[in-house]
C-alpha positions in Angstrom: 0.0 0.0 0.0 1.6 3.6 -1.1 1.0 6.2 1.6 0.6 9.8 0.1 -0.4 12.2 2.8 1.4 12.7 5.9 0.3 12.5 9.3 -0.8 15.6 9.8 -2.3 16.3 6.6 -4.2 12.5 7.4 -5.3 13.9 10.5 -6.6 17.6 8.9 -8.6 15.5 6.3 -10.2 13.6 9.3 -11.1 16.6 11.0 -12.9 18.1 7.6 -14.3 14.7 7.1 -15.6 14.0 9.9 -17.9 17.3 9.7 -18.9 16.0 5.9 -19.2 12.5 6.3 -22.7 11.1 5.0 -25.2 8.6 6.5 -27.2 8.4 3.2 -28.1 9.5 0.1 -31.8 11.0 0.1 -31.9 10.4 -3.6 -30.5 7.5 -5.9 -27.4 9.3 -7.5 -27.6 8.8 -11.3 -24.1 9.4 -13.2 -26.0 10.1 -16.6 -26.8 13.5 -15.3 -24.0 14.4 -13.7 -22.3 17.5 -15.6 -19.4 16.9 -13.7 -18.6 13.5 -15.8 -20.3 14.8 -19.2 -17.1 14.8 -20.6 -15.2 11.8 -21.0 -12.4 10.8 -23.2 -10.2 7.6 -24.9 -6.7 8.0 -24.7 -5.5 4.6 -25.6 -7.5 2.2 -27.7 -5.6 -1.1 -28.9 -5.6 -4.8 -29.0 -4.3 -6.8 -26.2 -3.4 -10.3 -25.5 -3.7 -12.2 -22.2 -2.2 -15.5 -21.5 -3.2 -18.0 -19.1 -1.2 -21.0 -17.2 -2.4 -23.3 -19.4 -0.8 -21.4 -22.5 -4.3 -19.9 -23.5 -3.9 -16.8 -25.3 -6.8 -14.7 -24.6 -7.6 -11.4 -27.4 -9.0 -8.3 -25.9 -9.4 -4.8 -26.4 -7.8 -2.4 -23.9 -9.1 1.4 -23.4 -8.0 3.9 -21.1 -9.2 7.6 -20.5 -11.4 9.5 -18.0 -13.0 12.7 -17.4 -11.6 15.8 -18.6 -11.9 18.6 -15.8 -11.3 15.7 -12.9 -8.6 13.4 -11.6 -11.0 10.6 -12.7 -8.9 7.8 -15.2 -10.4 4.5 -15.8 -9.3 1.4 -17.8 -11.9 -1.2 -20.1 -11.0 -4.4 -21.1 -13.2 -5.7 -23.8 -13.7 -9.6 -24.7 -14.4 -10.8 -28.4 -17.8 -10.6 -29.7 -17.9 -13.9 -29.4 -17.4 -14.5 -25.8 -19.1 -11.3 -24.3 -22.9 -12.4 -22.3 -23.5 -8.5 -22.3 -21.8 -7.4 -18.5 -19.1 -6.5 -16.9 -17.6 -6.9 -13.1 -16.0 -3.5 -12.1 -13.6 -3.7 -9.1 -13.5 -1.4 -6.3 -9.6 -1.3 -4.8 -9.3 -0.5 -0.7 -7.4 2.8 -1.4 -7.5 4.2 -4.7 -4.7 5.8 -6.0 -3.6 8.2 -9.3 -2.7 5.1 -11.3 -5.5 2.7 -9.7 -7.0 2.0 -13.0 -3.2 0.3 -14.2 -3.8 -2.0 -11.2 -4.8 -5.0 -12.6 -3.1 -5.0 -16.1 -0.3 -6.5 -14.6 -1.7 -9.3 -12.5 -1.1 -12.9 -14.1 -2.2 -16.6 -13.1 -5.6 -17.4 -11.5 -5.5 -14.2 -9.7 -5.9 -12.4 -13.2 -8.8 -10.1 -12.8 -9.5 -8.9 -16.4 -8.5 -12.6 -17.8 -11.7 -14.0 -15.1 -14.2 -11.8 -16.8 -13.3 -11.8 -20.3 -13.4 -15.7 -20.0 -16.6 -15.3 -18.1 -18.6 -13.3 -20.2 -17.8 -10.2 -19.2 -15.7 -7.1 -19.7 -13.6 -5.5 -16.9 -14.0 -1.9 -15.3 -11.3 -0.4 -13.2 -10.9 3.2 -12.1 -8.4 5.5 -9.6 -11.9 6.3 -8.1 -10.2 10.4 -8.5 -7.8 10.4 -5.9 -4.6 8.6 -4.3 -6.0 9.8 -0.7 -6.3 7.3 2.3 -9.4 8.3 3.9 -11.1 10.0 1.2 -11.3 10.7 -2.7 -11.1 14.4 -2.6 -12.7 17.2 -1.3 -16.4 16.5 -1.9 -16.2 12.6 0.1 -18.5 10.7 -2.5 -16.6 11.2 -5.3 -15.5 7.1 -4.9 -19.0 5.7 -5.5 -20.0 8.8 -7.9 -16.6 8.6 -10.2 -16.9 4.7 -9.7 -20.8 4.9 -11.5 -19.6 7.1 -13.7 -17.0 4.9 -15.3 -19.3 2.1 -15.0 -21.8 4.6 -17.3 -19.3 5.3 -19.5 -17.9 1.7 -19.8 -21.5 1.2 -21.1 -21.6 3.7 -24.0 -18.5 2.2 -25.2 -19.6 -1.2 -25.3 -22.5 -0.5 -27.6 -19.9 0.7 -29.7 -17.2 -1.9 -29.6 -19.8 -4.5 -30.0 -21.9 -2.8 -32.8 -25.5 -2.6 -30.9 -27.9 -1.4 -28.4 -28.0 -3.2 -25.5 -27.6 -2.0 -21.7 -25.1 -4.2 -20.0 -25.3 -5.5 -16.9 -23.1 -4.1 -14.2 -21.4 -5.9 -11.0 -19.2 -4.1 -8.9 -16.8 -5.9 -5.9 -14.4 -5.3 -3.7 -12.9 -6.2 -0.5 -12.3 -4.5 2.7 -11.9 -1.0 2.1 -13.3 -1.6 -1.3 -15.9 -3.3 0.7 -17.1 0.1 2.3 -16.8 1.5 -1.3 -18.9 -1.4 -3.4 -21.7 -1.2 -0.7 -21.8 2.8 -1.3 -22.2 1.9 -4.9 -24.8 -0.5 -4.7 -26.7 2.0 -2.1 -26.5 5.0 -3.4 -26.5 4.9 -6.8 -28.5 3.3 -10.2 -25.6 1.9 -11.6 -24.8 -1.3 -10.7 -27.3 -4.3 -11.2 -25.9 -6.3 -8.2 -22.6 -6.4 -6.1 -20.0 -8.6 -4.3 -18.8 -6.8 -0.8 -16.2 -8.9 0.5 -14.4 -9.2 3.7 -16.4 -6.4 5.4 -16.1 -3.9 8.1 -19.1 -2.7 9.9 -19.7 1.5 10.4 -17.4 0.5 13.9 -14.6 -1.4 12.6 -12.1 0.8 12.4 -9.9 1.6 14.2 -11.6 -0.9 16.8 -11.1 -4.4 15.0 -7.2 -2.8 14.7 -6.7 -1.5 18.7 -8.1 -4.8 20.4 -6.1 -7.0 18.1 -2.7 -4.6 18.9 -3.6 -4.6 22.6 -3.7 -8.7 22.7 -0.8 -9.0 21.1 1.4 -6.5 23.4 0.2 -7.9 26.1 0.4 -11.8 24.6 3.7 -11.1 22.3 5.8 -13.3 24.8 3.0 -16.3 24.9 2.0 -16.0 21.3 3.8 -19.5 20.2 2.3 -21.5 23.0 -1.5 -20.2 22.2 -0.7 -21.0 18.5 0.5 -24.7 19.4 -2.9 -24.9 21.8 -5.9 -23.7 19.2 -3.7 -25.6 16.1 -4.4 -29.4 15.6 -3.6 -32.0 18.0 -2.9 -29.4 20.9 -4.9 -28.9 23.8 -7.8 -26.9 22.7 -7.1 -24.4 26.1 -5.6 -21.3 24.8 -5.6 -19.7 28.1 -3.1 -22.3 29.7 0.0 -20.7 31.0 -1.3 -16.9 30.4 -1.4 -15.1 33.9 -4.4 -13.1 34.5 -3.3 -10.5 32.9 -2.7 -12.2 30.0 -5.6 -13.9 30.1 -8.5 -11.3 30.3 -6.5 -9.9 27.1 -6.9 -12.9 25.1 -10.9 -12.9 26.5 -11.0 -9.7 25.3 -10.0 -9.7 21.8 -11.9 -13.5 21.6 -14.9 -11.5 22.8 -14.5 -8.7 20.2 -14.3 -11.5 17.5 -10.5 -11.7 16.6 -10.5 -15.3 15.6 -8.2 -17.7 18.3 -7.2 -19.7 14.6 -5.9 -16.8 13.4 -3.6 -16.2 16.2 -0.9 -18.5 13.8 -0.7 -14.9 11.6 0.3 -12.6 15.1 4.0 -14.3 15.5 5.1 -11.1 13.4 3.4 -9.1 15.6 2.2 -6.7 12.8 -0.5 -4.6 13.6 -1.9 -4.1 10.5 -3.2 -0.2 9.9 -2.9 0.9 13.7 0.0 2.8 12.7 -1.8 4.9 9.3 -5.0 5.8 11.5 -3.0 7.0 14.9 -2.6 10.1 13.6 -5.9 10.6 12.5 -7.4 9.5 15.6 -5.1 11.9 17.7 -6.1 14.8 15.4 -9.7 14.3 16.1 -9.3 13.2 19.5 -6.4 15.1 21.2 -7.7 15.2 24.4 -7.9 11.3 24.8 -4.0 10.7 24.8 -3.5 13.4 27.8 -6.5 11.8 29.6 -6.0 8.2 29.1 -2.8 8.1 31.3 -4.6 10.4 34.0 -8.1 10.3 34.3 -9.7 7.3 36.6 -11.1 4.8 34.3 -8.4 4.8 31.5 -5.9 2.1 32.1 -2.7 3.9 31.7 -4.0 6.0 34.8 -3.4 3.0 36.5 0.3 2.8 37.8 0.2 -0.6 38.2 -1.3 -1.3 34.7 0.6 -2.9 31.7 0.2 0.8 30.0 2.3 2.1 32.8 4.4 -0.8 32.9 5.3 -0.5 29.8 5.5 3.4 28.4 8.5 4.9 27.3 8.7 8.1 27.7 12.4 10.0 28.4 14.9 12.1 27.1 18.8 11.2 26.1 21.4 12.9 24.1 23.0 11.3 21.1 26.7 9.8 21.7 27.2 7.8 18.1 25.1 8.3 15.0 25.8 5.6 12.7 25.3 6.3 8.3 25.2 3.3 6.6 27.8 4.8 3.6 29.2 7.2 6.0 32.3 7.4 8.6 30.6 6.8 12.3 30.8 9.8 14.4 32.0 9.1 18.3 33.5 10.7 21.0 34.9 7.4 21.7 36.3 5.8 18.3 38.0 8.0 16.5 39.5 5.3 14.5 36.2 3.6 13.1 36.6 2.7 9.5 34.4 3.6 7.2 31.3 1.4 6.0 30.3 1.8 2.4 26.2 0.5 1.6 26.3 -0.4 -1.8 22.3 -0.9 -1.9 21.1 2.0 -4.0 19.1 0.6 -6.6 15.7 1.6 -7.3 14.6 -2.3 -5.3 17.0 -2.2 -3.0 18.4 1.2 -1.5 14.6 1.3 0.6 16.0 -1.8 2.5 18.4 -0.2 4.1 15.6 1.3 6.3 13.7 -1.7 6.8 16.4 -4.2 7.5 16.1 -5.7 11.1 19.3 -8.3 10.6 20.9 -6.1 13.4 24.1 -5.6 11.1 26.4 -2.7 10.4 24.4 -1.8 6.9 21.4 -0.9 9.5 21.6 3.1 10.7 21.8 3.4 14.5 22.0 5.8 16.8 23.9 5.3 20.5 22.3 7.8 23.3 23.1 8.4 26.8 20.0 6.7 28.2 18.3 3.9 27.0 14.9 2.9 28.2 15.1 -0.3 30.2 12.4 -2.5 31.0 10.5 -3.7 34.6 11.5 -6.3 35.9 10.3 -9.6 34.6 9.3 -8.0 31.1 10.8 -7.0 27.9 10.8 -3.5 26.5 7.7 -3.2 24.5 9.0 -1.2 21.2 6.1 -1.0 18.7 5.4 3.1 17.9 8.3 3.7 20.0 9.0 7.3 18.5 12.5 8.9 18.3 11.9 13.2 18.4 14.8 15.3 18.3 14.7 18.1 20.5 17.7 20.4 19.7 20.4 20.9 16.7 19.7 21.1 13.0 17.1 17.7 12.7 15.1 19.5 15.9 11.6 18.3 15.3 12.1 15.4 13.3 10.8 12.0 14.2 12.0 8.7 13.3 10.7 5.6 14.1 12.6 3.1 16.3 12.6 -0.3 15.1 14.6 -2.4 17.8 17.3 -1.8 20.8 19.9 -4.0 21.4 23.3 -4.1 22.1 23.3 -1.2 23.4 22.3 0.9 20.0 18.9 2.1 19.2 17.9 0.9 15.5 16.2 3.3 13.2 13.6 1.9 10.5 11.0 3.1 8.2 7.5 3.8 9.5 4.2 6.4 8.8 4.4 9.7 9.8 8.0 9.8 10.6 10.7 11.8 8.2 13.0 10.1 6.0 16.1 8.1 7.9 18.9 9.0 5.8 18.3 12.7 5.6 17.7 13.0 9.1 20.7 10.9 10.3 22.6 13.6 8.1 21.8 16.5 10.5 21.9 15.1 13.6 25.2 15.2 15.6 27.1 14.4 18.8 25.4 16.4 21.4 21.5 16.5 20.3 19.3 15.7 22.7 16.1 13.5 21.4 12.7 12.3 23.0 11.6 8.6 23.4 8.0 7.9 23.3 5.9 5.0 22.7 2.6 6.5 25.0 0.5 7.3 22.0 0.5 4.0 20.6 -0.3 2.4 24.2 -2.9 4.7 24.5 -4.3 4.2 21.8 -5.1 -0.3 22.1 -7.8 0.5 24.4 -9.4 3.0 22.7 -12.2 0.3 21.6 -13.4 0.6 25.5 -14.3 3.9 25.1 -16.3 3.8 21.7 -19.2 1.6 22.9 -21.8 1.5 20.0 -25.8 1.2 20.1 -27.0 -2.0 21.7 -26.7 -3.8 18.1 -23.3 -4.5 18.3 -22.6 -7.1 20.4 -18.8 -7.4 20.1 -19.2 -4.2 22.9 -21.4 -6.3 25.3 -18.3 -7.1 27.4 -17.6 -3.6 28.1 -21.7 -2.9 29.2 -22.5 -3.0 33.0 -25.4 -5.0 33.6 -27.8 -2.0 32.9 -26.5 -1.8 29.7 -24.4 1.4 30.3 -20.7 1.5 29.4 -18.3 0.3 32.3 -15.3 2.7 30.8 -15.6 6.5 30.4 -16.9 7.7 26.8 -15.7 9.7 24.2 -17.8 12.8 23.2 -16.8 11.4 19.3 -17.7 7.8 17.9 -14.9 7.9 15.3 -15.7 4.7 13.7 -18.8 6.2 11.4 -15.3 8.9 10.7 -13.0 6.2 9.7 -15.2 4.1 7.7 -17.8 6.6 6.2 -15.2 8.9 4.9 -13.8 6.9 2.2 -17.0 5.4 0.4 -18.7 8.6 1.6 -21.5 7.3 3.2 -22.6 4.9 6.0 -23.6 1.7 5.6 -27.6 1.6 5.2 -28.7 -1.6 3.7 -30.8 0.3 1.5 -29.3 -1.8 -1.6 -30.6 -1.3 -5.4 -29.9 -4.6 -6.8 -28.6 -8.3 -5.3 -25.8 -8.9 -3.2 -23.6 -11.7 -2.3 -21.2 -11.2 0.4 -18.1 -13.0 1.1 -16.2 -13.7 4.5 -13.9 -15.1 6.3 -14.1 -16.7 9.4 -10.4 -16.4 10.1 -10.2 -12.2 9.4 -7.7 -11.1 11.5 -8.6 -7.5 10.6 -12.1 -7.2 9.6 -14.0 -10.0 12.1 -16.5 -12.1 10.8 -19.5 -11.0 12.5 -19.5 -7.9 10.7 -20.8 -9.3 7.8 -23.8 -10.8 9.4 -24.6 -7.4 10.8 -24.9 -6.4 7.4 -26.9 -9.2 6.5 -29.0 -7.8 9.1 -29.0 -4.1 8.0 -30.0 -5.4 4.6 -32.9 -7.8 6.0 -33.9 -4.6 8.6 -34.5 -2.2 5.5 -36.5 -5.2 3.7 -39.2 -6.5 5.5 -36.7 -9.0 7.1 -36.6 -10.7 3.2 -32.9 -10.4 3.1 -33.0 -14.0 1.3 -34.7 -11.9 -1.7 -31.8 -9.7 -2.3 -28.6 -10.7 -0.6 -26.4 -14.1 0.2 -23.8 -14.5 2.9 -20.8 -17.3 2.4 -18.6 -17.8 4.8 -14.9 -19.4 4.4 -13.1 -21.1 6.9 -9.4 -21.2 7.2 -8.9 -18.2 5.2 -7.4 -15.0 6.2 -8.3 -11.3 4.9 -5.9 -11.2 2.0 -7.6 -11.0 -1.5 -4.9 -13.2 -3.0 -4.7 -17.3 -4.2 -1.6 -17.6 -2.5 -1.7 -17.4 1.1 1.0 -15.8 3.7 1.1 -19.4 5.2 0.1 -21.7 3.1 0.2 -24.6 6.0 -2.5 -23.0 8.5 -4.5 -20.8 5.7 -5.9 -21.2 2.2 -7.6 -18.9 -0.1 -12.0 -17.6 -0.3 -10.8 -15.7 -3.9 -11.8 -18.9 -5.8 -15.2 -18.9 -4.0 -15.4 -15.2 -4.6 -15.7 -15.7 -8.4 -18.3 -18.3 -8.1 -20.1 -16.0 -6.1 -19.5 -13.1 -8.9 -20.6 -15.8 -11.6 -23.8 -16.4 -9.4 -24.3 -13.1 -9.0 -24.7 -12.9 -12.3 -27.0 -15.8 -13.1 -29.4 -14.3 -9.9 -29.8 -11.2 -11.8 -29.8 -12.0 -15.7 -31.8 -15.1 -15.4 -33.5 -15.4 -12.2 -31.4 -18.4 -10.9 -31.5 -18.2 -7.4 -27.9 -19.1 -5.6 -27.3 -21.4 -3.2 -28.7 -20.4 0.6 -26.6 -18.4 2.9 -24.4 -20.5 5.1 -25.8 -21.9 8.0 -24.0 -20.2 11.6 -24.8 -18.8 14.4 -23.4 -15.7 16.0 -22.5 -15.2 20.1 -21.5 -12.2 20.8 -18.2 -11.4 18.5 -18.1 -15.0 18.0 -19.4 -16.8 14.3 -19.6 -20.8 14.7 -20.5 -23.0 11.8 -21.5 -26.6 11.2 -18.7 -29.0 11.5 -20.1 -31.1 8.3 -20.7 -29.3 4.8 -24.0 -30.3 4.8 -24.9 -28.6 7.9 -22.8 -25.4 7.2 -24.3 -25.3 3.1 -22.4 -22.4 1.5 -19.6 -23.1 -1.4 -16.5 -24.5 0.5 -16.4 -27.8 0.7 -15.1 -29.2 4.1 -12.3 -31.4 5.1 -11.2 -34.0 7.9 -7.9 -35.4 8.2 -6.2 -37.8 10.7 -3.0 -39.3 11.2 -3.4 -43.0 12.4 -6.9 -42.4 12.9 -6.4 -39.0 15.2 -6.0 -35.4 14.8 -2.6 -36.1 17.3 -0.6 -39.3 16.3 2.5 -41.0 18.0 5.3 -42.6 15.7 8.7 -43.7 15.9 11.2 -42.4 12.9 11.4 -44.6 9.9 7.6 -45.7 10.8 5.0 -45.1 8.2 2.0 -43.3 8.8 -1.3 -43.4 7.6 -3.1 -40.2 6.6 -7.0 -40.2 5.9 -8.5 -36.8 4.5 -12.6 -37.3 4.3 -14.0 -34.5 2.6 -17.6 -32.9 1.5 -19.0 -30.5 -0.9 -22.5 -28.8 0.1 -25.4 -29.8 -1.6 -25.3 -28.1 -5.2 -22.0 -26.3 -4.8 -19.9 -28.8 -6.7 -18.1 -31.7 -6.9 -14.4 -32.3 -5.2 -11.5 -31.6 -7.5 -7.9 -32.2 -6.4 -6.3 -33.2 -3.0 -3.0 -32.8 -2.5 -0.7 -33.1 0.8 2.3 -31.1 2.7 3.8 -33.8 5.5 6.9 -32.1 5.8 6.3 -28.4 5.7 6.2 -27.9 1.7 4.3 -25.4 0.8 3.8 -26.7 -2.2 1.8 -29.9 -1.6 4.0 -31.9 -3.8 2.1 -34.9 -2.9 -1.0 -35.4 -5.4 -3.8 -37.4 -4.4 -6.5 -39.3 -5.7 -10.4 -39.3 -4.6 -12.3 -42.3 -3.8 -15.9 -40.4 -4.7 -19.0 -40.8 -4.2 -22.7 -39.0 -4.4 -21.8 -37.6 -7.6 -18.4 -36.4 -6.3 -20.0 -34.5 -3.7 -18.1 -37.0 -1.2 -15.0 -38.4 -1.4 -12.1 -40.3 0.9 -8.4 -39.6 -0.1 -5.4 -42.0 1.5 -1.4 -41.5 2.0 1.1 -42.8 3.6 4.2 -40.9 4.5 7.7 -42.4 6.9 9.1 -39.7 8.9 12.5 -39.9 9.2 13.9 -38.3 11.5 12.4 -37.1 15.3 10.4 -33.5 15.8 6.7 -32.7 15.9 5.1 -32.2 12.4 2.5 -30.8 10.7 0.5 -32.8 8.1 -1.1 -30.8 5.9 -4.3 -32.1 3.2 -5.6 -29.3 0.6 -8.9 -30.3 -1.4 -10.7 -27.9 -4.0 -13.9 -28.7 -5.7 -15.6 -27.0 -8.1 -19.0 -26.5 -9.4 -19.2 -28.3 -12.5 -16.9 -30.7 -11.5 -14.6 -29.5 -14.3 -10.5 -29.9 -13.7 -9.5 -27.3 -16.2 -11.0 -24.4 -15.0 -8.4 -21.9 -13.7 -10.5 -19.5 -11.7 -13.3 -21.6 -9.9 -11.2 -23.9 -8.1 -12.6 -23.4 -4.2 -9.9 -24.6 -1.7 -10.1 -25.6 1.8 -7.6 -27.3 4.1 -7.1 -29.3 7.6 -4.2 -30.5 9.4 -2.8 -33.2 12.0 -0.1 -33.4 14.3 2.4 -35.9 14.3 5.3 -36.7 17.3 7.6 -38.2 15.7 10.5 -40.4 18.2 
């Protein structure tokens, strides 16, 4: 993701924003008669050629233009007559940038966007949406979904011409996350679109609430993180909260609570808390008062001195004793004689490593100071925001972001907000005094307690007293409607204008899984409780929030993208021909929890679902040399398909170089894959079984493939 405003400019934009910010259109916005997008234009107009896997070349034709008197570009990509079934998907990106509409021309293999719909059918819409902003599109906040139906307008004018007659195509806009917020705007608030796909969803209180209780679990957990992973993951104990202290423990309760998945706790080991860092700013702008207060004022826990916030704050001066220039000779009172170290990374993919490196060698800039922070006794120093502010000498006022302390040295690396490394280090010398502060970002993991929502949102019943009042002090200021209104320029209504099929995950680390059944709801609320009339809900399991096939661990995770185009291709069929999809899946919801059937045909929606053991158990015993015998039974839901491929990982290969073969039944619907693997040498191992199915039952197809995997332990002596 490319960041283009600073931190203060982010946090001005909120402040206007958050004055601006729209809970709904009064009136259906209709592009066709907007003057601002009368006049649109073609810049590039050629033949294309995509290529799939399989060596299919794919003609198209590529245009690119947009509106003259606006930042608005867009891209079509056109199928041969031949192939086109008279629509087109449009895709929504999470933050739009200048060159937004180039996005997708460059994307190969099965995650090939315009390659899915001009095999499908269909021709492809993408545009930059009129801005490379983060929390908005420019200064009037719905130009995203009024640019978006603009293009999707225009898109339709030029079809008529490429394919030679009048027709009206049909018109189905997606996206995920962000693009969630910006799809559901669309399909609200303007005549545009015939249905949509919202993916992966925030509710109008996700952020920066899904992003605080997941970064104050994980402070708070970072040093137990490995033995809750080996609990929740297959074969372990099931009891995540053995070990924790009860401290520890109400943390983990507390983000379980708020619906941060305990499976997903496998993707915390890097400790990255997602887009805490981007929104900080914000937040503070709108809400200075809160970071004063929340280590004062009875209530907030950093006015606790026996608190972890306290515990763990940083907040001191020092002076500068050694600055270290990767390329440069080291200044020091002390060593006089350093030699010089010369960084030979200055390429256009390499010199911005020198920033981000953590390998703790001499390539990495480093500062030495006076006085380092040191930690409590019993605890580590707890370094994430951990700001560095100078204070006096020619870098006074910059801030750089401290990536690790050890050894003595205080390691510099890149982060948001902060000013560039290099040309900082440059001014800074012997003598400067500086400012070490991580408060803000400790201040701001609890913020969540003090943005209860209306009675609807359950995920905030743990912080309501028994009368239903809050148990924390309030803010005067609810910023998630700020956060997640200001983008698509609206707030969620459920007031749709066509069908919808949403798309989750029940593994979302950042946008939980209950907030797409509270849309669900919002959408069955603003139609006589008929939500089956209009929208679908499919849930995933064992699949993160990334929008990409190949997973960021491919041994505990899989990918919903394959489902996702199945759902677009439905979509389709709902609207054009009246072919009703398959029925939401089945779950339940308990508090910020979302359970599901254990069998497919139970849980119904378009995974299928998988069972593996080792010897007959999720947790098998074996001596090295021994073989092992693996059994994967797996299940399709009734009309969603037929199973595919299995393949296996018994050694940690991502790859699942071990193929399979299904003993099926029921049409394929069923089937029972064996393997036997010999372990040869001792250590605890993770078998892994990966299945796909796909609704026509058809091998060949590239895009449809929907994947699901399970695992079992093995102890190998």
């Amino acid at each position: 993701m490319e960041l283009s405003q600073t931190g203060d400019t982010v946090g001005k934009n909120v402040i206007k924003e958050f004055k601006e910010v729209m809970y709904g259109m009064n009136e259906i916005y209709d592009a066709t008669k907007d003057e601002q997008f009368s006049k649109a234009y073609i810049d590039i107009d050629e033949p294309r050629i995509r290529e799939l896997d399989n060596g299919r070349r794919i003609p198209y034709r590529y245009m690119h233009g947009g509106f003259e008197g606006t930042p608005v570009k867009f891209s079509f990509c056109f199928p041969e007559a031949e192939d086109y079934e008279e629509r087109f998907y449009q895709y929504l990106s999470p933050f739009p940038g200048p060159e937004e509409e180039l996005a997708s021309v460059a994307v190969t293999g099965i995650d090939d966007k315009i390659a899915f719909c001009i095999t499908h059918g269909a021709y492809y819409v993408e545009s930059n949406m009129g801005s490379g902003a983060i929390f908005t599109n420019s200064d009037d906040n719905t130009m995203s979904y009024r640019s978006s139906a603009a293009a999707a307008e225009y898109s339709r004018v030029m079809a008529r011409k490429v394919y030679g007659y009048e027709h009206r195509p049909y018109g189905y806009v997606y996206g995920g996350s962000g693009g969630g917020y910006r799809t559901i705007a669309c399909i609200e608030n303007t005549n545009a679109f015939d249905g949509a796909a919202p993916y992966v969803i925030g509710s109008p209180y996700a952020i920066p609430n899904c992003q605080t209780t997941r970064a104050h679990a994980e402070r708070l957990l970072r040093n137990k993180i490995g033995q809750i992973i080996d609990a929740v993951d297959a074969g372990g104990s099931g009891d995540p909260y053995a070990g924790l202290n009860e401290e520890e423990a109400a943390a983990l309760k507390e983000a379980t609570l708020f619906g941060y998945p305990l499976k997903s706790w496998f993707s915390s080991a890097d400790l990255n808390d997602g887009a805490l860092p981007v929104l900080l700013p914000g937040i503070k702008a709108m809400d200075t008062s809160y970071f004063e207060e929340f280590w004062k004022e009875p209530g907030y826990l950093g006015a606790d001195p026996e608190s972890s916030a306290a515990r763990e704050r940083i907040c001191m001066d020092s002076k500068i004793r050694l600055c270290y220039v990767p390329g440069k000779k080291m200044q020091t009172l002390e060593r006089e004689d350093a030699k010089k170290v010369v960084d030979t990374r200055n390429g256009v993919n390499d010199a911005w490593k020198k920033m981000l490196s953590s390998s703790g060698t001499d390539t990495e800039p480093w500062l030495e100071l006076t006085h380092l922070p040191v930690p409590a006794e019993g605890h580590n120093l707890y370094l994430k925001g951990l700001i560095l502010t100078v204070l006096s000498g020619k870098a006074e006022g910059k801030k750089l972001q401290v990536g690790k302390v050890t050894d003595g040295r205080v390691y510099l690396t890149d982060g948001f907000g902060t000013d560039p490394i290099m040309e900082t280090l440059e001014l800074m010398e012997i003598g400067d005094e500086v400012h070490l502060d991580n408060s803000d970002y400790i201040a701001i993991q609890t913020y969540h307690r003090h943005q209860v929502p209306t009675p609807d949102y359950h995920a905030w019943d743990q912080f309501r007293g028994m009368d239903k009042a809050p148990l924390y002090p309030q803010r005067k200021t609810l910023a998630g409607p700020v956060f997640c209104g200001n983008g698509p320029g609206c707030k969620q209504n459920g007031m749709i204008q066509g069908k919808i099929i949403i798309c989750a995950s029940l593994m979302d680390e950042q946008a939980y899984p209950w907030q797409a059944d509270w849309y669900r709801r919002k959408v069955a609320s603003e139609h006589d409780g008929k939500d089956t009339d209009y929208c679908r809900l499919y849930y995933f399991d064992n699949v993160l929030h990334d929008d990409i096939t190949a997973s960021v661990d491919e041994l505990h995770a899989t990918s919903y993208i394959a489902g996702l185009k199945q759902a677009l291709i439905d979509l389709a069929l709902w609207v054009e021909e009246g072919v009703e999809p398959l029925p939401s899946s089945h779950y339940e919801v308990d508090g910020g929890h979302v359970l599901v059937p254990d069998s497919a045909a139970e849980r119904g929606g378009l995974q299928p679902v998988v069972s593996l053991n080792a010897n007959g158990n999720k947790y098998a015993h074996a001596k090295a040399g021994e073989p092992v015998h693996f059994t994967a039974e797996a299940e399709v839901p009734e009309g969603a398909g037929s199973l595919t491929f299995v393949e296996w990982s018994f050694e940690g290969e991502t790859d699942f170089p071990e193929k399979g073969k299904w003993e099926l039944c029921d049409n394929g619907q069923r089937g029972t894959a064996k393997a036997v693997h010999v372990f040869e040498k001792p250590g605890t191992y993770f078998a892994v079984v990966r299945v796909k199915s796909e609704r026509s039952g058809d091998k060949t197809e590239p895009f449809t493939q929907i994947r699901n995997i399970d695992r079992a332990r093995v102890m190998v002596e």
